[in-house]
PDBQT receptor file of N, H, CA, C and O in Angstrom, charges set to zero:
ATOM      1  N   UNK A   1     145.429 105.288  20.614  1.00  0.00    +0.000 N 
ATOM      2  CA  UNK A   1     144.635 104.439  21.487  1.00  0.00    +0.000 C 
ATOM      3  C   UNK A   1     143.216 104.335  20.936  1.00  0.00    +0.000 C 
ATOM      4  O   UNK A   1     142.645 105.338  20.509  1.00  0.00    +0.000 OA
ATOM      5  N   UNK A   2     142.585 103.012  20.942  1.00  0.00    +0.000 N 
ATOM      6  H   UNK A   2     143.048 102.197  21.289  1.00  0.00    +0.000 HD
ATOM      7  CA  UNK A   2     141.301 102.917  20.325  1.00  0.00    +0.000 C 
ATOM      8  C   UNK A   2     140.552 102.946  21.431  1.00  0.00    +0.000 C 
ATOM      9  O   UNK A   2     140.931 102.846  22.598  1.00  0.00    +0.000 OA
ATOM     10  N   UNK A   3     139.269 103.115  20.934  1.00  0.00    +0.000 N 
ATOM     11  H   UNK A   3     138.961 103.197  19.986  1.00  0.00    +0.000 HD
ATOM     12  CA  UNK A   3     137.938 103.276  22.126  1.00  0.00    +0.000 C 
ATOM     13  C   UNK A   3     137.720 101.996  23.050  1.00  0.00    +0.000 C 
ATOM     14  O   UNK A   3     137.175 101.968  24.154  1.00  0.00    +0.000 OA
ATOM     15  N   UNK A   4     138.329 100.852  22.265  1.00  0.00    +0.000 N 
ATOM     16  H   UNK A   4     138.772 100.875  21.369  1.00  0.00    +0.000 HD
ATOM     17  CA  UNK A   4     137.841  99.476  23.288  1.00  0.00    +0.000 C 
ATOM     18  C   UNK A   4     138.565  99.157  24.037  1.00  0.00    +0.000 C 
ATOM     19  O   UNK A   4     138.228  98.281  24.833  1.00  0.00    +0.000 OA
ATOM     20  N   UNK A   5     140.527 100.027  24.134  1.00  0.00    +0.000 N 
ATOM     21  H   UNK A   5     140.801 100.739  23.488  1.00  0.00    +0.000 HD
ATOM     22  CA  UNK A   5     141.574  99.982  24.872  1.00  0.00    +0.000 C 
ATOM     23  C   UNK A   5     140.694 101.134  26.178  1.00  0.00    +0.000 C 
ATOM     24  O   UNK A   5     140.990 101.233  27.369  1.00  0.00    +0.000 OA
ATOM     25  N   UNK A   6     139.802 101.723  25.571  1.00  0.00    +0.000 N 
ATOM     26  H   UNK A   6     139.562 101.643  24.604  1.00  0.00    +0.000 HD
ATOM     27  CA  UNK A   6     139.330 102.600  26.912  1.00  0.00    +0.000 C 
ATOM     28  C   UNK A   6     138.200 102.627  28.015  1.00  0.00    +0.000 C 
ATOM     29  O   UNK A   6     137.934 103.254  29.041  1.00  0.00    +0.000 OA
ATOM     30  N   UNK A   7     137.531 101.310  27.026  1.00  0.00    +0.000 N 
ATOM     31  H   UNK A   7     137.747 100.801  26.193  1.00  0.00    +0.000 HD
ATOM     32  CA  UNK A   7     136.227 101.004  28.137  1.00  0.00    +0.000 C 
ATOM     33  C   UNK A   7     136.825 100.074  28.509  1.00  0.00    +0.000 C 
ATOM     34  O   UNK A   7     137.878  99.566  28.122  1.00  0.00    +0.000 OA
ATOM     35  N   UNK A   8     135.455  99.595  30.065  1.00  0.00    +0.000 N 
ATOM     36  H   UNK A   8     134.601 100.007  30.380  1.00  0.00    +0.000 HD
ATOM     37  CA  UNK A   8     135.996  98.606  30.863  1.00  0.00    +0.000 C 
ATOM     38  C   UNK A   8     135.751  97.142  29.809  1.00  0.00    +0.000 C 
ATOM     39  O   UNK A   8     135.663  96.845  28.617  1.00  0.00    +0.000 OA
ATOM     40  N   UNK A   9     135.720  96.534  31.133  1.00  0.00    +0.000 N 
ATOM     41  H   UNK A   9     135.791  96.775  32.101  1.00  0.00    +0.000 HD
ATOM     42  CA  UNK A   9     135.569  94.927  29.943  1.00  0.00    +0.000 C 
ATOM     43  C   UNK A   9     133.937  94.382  30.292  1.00  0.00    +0.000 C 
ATOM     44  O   UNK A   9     133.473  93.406  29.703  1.00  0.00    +0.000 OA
ATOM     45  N   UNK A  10     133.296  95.013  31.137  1.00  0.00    +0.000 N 
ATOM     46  H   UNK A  10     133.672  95.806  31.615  1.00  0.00    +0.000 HD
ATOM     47  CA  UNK A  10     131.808  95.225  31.411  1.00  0.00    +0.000 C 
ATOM     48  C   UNK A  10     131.692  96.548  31.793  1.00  0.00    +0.000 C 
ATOM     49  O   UNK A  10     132.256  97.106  32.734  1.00  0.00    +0.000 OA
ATOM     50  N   UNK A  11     130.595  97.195  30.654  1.00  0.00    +0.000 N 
ATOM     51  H   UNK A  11     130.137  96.741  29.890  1.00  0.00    +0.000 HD
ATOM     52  CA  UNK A  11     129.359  98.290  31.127  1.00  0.00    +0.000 C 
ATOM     53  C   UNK A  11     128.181  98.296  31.832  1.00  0.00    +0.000 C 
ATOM     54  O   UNK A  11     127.720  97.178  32.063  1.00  0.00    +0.000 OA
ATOM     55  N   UNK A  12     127.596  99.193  32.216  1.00  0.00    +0.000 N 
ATOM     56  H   UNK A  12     127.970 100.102  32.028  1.00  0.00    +0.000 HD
ATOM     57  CA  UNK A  12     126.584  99.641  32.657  1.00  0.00    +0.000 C 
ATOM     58  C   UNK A  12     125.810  99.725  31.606  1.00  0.00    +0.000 C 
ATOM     59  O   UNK A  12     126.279  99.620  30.473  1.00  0.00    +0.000 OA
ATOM     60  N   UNK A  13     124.048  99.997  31.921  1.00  0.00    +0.000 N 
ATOM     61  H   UNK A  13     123.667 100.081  32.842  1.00  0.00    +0.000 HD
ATOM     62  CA  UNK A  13     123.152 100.444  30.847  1.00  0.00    +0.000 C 
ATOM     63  C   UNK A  13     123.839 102.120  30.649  1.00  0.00    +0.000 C 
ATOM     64  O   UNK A  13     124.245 102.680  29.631  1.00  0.00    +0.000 OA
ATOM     65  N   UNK A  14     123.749 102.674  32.297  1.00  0.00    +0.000 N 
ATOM     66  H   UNK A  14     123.420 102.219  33.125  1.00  0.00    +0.000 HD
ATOM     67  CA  UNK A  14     124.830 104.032  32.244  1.00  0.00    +0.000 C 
ATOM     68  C   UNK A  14     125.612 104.569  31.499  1.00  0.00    +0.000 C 
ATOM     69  O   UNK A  14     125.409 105.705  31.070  1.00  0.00    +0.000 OA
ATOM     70  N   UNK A  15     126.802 103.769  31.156  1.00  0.00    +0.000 N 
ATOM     71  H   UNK A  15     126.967 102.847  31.504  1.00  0.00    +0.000 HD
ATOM     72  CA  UNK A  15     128.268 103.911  30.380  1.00  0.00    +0.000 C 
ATOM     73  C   UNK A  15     127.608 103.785  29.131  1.00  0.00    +0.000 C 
ATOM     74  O   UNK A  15     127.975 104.695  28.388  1.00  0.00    +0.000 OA
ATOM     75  N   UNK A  16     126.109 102.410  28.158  1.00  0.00    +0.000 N 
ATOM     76  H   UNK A  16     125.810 101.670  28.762  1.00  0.00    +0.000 HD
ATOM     77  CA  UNK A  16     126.558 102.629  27.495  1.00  0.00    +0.000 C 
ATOM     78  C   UNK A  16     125.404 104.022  26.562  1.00  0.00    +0.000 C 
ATOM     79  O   UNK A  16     125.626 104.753  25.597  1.00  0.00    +0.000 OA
ATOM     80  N   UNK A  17     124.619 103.902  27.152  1.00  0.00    +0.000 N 
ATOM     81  H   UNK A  17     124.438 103.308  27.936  1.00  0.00    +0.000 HD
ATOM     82  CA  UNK A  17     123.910 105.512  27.165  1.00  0.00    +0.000 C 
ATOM     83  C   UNK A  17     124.231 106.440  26.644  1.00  0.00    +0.000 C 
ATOM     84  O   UNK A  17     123.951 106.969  25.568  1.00  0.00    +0.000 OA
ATOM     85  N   UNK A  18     125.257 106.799  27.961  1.00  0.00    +0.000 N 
ATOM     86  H   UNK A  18     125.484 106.370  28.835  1.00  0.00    +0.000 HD
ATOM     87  CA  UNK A  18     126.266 107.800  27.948  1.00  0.00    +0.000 C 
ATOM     88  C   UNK A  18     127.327 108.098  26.111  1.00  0.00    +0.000 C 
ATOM     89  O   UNK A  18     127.540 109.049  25.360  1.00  0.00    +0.000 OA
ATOM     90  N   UNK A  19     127.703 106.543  26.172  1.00  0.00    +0.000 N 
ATOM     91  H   UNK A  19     127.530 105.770  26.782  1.00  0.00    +0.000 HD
ATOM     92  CA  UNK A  19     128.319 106.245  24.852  1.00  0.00    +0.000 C 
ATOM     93  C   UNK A  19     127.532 107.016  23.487  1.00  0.00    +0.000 C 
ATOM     94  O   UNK A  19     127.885 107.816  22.621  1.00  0.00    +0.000 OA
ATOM     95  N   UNK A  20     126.417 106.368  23.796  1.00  0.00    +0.000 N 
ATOM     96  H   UNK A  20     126.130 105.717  24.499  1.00  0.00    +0.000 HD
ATOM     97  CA  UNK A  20     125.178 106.219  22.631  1.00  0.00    +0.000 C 
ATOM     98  C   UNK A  20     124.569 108.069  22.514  1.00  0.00    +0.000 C 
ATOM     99  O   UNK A  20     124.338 108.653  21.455  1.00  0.00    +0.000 OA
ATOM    100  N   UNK A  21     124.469 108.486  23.505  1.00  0.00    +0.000 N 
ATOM    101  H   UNK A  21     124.656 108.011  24.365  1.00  0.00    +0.000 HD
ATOM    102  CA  UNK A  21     124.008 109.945  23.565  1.00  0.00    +0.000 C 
ATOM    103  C   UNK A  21     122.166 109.297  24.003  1.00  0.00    +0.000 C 
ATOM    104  O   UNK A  21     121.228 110.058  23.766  1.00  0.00    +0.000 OA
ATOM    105  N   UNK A  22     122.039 108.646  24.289  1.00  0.00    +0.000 N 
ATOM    106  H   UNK A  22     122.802 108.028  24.481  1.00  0.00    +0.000 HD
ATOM    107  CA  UNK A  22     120.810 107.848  24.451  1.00  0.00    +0.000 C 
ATOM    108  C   UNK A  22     120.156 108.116  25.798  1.00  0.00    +0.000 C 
ATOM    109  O   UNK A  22     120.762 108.533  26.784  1.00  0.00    +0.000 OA
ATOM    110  N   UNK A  23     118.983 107.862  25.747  1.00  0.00    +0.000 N 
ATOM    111  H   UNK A  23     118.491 107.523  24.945  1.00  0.00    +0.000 HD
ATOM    112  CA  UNK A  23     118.522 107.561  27.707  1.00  0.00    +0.000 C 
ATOM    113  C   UNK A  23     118.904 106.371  28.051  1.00  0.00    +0.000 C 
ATOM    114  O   UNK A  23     119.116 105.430  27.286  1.00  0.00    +0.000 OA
ATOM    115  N   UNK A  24     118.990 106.385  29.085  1.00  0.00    +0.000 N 
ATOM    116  H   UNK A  24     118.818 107.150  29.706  1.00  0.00    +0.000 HD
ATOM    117  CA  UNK A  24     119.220 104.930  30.034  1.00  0.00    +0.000 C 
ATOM    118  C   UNK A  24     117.976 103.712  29.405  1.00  0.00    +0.000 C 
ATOM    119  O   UNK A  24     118.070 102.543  29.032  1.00  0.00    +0.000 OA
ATOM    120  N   UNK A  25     116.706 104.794  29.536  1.00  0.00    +0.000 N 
ATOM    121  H   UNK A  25     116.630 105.745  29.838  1.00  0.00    +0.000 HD
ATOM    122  CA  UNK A  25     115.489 103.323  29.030  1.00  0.00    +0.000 C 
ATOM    123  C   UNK A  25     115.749 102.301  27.782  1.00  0.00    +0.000 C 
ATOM    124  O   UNK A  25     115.530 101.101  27.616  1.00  0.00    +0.000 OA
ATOM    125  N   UNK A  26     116.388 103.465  26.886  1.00  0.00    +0.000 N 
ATOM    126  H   UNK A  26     116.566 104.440  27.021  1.00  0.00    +0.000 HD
ATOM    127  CA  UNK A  26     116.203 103.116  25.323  1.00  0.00    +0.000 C 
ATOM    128  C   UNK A  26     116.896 102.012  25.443  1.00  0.00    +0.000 C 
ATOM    129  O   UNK A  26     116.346 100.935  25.213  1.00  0.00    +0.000 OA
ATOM    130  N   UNK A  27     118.887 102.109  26.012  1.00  0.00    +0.000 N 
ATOM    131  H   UNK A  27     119.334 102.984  26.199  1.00  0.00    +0.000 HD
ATOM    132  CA  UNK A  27     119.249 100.648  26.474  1.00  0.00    +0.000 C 
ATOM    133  C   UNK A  27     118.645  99.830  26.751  1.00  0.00    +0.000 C 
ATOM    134  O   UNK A  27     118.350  98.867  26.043  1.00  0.00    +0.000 OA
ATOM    135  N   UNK A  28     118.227 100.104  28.203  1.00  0.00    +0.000 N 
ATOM    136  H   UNK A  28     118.466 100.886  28.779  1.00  0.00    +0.000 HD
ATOM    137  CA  UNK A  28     117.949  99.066  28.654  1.00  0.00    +0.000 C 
ATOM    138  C   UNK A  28     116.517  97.853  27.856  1.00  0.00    +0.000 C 
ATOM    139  O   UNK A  28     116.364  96.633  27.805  1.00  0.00    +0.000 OA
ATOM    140  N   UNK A  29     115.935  98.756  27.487  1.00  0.00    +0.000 N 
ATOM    141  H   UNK A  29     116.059  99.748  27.528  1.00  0.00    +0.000 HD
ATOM    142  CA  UNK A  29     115.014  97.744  26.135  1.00  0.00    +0.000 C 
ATOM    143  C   UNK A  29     115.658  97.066  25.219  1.00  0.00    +0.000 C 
ATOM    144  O   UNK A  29     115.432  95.895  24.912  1.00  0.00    +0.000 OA
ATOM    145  N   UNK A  30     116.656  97.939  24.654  1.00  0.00    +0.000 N 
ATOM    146  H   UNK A  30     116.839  98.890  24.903  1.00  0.00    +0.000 HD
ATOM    147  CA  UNK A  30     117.421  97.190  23.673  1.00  0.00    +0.000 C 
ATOM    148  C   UNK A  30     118.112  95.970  24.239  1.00  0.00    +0.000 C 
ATOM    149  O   UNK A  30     118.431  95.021  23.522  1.00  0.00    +0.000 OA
ATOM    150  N   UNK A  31     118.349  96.018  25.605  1.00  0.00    +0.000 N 
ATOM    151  H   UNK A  31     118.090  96.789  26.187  1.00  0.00    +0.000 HD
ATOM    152  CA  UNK A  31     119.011  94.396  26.319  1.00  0.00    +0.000 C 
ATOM    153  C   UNK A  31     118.029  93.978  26.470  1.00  0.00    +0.000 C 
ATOM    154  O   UNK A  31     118.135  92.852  25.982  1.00  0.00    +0.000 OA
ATOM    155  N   UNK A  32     116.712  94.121  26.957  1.00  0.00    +0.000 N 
ATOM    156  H   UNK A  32     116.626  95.035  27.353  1.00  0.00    +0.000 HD
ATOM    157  CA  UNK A  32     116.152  93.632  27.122  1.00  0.00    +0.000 C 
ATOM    158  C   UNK A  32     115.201  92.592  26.079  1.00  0.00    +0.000 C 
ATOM    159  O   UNK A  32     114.833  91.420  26.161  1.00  0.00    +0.000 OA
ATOM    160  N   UNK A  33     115.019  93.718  25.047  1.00  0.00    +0.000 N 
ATOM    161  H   UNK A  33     115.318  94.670  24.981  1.00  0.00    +0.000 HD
ATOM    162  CA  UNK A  33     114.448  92.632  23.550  1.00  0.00    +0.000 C 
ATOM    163  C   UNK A  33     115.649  92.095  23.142  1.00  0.00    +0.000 C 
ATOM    164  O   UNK A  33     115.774  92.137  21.918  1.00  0.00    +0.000 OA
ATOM    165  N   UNK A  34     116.545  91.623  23.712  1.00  0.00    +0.000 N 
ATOM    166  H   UNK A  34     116.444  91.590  24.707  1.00  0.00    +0.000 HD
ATOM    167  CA  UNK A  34     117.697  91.078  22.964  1.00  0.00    +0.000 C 
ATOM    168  C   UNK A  34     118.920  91.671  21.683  1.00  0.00    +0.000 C 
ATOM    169  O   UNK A  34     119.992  91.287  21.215  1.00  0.00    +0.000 OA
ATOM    170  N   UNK A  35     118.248  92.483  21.564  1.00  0.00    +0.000 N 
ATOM    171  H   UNK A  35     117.377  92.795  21.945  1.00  0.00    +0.000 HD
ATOM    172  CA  UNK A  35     118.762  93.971  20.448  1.00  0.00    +0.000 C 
ATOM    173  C   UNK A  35     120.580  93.871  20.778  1.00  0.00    +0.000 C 
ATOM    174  O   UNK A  35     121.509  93.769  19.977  1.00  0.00    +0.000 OA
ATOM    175  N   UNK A  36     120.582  93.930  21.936  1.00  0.00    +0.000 N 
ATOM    176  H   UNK A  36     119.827  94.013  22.587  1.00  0.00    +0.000 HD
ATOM    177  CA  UNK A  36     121.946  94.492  22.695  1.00  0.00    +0.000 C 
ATOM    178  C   UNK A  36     121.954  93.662  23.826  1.00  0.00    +0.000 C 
ATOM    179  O   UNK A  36     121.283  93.641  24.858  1.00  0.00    +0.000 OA
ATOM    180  N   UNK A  37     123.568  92.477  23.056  1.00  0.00    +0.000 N 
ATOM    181  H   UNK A  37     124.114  92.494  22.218  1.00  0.00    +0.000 HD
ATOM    182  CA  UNK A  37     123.206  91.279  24.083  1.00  0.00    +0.000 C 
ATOM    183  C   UNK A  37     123.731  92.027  25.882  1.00  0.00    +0.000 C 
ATOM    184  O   UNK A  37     124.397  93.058  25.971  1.00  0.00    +0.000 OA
ATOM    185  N   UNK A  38     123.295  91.311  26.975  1.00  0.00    +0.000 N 
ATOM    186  H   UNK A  38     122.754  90.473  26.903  1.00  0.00    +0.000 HD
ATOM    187  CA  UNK A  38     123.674  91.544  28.300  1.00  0.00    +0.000 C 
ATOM    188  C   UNK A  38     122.992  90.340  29.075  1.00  0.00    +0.000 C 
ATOM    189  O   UNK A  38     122.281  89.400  28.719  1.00  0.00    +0.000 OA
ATOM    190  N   UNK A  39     123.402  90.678  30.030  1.00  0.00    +0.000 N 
ATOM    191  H   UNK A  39     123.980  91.442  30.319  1.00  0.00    +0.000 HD
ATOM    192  CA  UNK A  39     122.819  89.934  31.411  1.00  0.00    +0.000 C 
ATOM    193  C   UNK A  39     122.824  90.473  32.215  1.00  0.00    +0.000 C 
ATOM    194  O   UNK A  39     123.180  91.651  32.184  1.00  0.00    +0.000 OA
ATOM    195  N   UNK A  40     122.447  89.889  33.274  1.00  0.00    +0.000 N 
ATOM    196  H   UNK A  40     122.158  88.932  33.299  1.00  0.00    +0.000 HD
ATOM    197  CA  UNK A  40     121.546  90.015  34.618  1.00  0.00    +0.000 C 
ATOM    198  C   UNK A  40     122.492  90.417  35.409  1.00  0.00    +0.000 C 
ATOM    199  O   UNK A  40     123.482  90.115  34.743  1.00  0.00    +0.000 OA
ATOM    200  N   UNK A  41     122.875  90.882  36.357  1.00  0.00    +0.000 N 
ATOM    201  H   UNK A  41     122.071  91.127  36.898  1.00  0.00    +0.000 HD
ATOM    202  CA  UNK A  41     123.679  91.089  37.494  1.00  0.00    +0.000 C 
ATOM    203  C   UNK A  41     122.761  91.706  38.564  1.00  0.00    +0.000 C 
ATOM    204  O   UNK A  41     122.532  92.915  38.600  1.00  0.00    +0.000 OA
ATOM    205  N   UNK A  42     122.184  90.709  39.539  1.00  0.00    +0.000 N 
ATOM    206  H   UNK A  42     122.370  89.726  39.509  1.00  0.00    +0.000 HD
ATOM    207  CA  UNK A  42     121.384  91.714  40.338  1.00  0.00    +0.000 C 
ATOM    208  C   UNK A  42     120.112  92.084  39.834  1.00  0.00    +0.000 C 
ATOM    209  O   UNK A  42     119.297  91.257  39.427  1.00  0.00    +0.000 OA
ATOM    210  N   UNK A  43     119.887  93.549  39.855  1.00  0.00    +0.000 N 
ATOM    211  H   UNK A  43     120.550  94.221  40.186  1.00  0.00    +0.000 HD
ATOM    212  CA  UNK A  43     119.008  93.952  39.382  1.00  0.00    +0.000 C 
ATOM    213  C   UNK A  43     119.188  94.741  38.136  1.00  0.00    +0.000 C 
ATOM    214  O   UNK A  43     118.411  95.420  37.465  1.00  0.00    +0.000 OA
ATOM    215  N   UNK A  44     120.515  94.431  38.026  1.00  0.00    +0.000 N 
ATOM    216  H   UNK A  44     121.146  93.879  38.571  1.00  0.00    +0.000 HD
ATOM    217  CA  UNK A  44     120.745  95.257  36.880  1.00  0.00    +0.000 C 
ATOM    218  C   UNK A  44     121.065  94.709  35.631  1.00  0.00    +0.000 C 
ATOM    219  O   UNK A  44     120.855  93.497  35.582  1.00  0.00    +0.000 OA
ATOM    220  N   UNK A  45     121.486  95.190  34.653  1.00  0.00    +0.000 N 
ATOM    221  H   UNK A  45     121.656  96.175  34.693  1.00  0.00    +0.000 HD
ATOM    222  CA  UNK A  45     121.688  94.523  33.284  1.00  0.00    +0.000 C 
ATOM    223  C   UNK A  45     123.174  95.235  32.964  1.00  0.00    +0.000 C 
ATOM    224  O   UNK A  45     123.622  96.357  33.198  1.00  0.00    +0.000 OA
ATOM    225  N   UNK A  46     123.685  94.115  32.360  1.00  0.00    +0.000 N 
ATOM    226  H   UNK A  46     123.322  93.203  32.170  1.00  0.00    +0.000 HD
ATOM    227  CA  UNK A  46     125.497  94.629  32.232  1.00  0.00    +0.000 C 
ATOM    228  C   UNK A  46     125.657  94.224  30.652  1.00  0.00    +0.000 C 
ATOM    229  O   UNK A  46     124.687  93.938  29.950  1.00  0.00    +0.000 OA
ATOM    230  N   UNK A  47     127.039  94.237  30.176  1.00  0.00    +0.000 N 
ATOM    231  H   UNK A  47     127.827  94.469  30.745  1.00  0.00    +0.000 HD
ATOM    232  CA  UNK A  47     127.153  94.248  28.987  1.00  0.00    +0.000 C 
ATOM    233  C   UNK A  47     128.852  94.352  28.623  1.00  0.00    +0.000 C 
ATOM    234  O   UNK A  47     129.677  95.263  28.697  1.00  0.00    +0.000 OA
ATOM    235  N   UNK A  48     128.905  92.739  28.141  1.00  0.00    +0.000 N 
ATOM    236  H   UNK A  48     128.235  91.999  28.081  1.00  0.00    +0.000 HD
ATOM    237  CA  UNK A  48     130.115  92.918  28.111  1.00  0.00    +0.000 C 
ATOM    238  C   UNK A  48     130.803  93.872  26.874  1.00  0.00    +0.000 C 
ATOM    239  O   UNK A  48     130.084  94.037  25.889  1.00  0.00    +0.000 OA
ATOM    240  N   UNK A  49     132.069  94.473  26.866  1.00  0.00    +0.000 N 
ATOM    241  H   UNK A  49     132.653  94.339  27.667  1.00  0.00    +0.000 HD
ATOM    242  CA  UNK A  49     132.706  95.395  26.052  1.00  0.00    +0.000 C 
ATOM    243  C   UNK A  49     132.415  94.714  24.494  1.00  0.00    +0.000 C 
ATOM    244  O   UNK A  49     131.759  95.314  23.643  1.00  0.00    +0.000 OA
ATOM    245  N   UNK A  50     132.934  93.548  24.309  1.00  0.00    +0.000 N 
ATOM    246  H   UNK A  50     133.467  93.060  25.001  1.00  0.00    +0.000 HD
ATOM    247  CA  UNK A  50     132.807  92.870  22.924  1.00  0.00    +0.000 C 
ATOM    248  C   UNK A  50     131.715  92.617  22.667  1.00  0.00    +0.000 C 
ATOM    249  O   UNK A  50     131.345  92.454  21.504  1.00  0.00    +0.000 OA
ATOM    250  N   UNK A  51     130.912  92.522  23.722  1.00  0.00    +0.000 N 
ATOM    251  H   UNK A  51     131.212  92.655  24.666  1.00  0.00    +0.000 HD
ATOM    252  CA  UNK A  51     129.381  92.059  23.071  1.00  0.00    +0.000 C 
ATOM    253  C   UNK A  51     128.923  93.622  22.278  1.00  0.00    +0.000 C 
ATOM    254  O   UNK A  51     128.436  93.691  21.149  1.00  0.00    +0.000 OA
ATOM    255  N   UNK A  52     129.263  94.993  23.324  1.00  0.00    +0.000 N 
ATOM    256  H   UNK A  52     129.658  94.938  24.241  1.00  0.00    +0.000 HD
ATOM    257  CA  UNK A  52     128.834  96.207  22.618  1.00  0.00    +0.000 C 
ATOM    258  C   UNK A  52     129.587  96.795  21.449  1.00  0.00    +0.000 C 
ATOM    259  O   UNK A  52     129.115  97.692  20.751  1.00  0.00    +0.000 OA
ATOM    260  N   UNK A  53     130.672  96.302  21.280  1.00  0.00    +0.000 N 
ATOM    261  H   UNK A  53     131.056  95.574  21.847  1.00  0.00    +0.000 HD
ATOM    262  CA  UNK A  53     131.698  96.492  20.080  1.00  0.00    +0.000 C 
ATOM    263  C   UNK A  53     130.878  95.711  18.646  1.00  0.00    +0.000 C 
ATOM    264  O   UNK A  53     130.767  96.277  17.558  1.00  0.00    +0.000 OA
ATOM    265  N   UNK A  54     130.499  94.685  18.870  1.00  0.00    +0.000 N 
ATOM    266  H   UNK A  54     130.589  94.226  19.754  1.00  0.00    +0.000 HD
ATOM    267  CA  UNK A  54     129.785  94.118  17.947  1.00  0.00    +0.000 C 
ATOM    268  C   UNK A  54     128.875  94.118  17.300  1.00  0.00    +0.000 C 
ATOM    269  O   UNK A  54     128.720  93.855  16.107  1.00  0.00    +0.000 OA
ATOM    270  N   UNK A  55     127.727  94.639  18.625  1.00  0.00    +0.000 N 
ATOM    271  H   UNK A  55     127.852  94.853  19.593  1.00  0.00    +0.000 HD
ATOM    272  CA  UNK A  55     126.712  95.466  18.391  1.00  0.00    +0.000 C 
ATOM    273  C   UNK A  55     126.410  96.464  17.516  1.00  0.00    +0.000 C 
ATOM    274  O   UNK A  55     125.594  96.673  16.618  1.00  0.00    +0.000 OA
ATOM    275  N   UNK A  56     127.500  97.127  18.160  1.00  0.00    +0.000 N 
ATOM    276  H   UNK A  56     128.163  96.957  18.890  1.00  0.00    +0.000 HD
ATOM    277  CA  UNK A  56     127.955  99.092  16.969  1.00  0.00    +0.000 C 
ATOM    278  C   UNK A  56     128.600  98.076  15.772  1.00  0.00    +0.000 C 
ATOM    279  O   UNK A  56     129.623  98.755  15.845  1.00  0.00    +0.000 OA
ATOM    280  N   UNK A  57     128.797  97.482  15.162  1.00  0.00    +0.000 N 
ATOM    281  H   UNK A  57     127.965  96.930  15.103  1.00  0.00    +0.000 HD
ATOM    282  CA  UNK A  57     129.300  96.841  13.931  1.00  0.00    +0.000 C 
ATOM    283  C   UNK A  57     128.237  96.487  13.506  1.00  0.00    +0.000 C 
ATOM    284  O   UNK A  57     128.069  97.000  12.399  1.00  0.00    +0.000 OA
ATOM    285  N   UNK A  58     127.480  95.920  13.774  1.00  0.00    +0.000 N 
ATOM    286  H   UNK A  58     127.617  95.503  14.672  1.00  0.00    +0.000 HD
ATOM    287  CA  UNK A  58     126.233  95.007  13.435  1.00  0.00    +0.000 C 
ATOM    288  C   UNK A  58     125.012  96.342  12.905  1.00  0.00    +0.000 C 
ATOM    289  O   UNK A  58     124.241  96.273  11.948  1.00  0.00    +0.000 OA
ATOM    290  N   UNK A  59     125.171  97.441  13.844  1.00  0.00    +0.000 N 
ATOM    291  H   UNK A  59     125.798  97.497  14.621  1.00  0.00    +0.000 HD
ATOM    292  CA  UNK A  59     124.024  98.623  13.863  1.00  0.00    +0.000 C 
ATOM    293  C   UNK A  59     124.836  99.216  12.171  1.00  0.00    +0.000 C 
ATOM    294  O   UNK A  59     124.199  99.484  11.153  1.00  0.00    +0.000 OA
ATOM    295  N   UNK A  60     126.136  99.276  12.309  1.00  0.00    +0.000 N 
ATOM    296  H   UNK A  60     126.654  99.058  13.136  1.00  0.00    +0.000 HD
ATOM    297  CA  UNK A  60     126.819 100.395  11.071  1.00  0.00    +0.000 C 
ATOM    298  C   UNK A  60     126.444  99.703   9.886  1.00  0.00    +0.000 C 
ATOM    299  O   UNK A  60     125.997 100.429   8.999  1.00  0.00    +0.000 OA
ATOM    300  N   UNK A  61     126.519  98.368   9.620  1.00  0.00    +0.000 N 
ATOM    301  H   UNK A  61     126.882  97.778  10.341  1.00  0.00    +0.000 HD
ATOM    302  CA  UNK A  61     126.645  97.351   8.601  1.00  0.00    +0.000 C 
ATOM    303  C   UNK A  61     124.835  97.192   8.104  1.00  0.00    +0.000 C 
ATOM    304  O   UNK A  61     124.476  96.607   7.082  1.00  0.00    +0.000 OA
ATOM    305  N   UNK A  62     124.131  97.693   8.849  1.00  0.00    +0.000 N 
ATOM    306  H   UNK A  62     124.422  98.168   9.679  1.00  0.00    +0.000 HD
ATOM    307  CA  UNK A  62     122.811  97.629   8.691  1.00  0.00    +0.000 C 
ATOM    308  C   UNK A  62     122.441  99.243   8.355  1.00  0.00    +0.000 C 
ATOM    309  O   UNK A  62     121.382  99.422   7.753  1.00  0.00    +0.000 OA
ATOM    310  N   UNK A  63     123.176 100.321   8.674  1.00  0.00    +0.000 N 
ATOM    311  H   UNK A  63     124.037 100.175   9.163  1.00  0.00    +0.000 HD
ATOM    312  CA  UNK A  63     122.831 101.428   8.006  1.00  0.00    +0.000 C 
ATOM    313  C   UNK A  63     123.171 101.600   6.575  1.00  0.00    +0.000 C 
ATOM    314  O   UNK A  63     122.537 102.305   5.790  1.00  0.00    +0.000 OA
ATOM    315  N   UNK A  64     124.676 100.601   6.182  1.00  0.00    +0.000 N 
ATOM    316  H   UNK A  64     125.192 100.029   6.820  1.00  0.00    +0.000 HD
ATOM    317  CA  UNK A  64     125.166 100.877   4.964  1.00  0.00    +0.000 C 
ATOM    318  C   UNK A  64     123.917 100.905   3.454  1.00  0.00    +0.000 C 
ATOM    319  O   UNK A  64     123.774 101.458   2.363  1.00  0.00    +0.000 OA
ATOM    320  N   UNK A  65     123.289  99.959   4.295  1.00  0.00    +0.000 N 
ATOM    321  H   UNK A  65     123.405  99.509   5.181  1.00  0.00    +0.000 HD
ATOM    322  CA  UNK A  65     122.476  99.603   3.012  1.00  0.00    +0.000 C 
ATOM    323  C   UNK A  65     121.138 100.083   3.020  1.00  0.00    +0.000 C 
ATOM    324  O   UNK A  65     120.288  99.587   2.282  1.00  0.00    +0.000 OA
ATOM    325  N   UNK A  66     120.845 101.196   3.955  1.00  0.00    +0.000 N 
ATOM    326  H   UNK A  66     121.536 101.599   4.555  1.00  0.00    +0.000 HD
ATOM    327  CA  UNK A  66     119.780 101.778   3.722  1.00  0.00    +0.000 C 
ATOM    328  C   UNK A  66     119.977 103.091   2.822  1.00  0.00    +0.000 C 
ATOM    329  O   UNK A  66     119.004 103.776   2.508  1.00  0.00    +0.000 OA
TER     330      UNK A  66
């Protein structure tokens, strides 16, 4: 079973934190400067599964070459 068969199909800044080993803030900046796409729900900021799957691809593919 892979990791994206195990998250939902929208996160939390929470879940992806949690994921990241991160604080909640650091997310939520990163959605917020656009870093880590999401939207609005409320007062909160969500994030769909593929948008954060892509993300972590996009972050790995940018370490390769440092």
């Amino acid at each position: 079973m892979q990791i994206n068969d195990q998250l939902p199909p929208i996160l939390t800044v929470k879940q992806v934190s949690e994921l990241m080993g991160w604080h909640p803030n650091t997310v939520y900046q990163r959605c917020t400067s656009g870093d880590l796409p999401s939207f609005k729900s409320g007062n909160s900021r969500r994030i769909r599964r593929e948008a954060y799957l892509e993300w972590i691809k996009r972050m790995e593919a940018k370490t390769e070459f440092v």
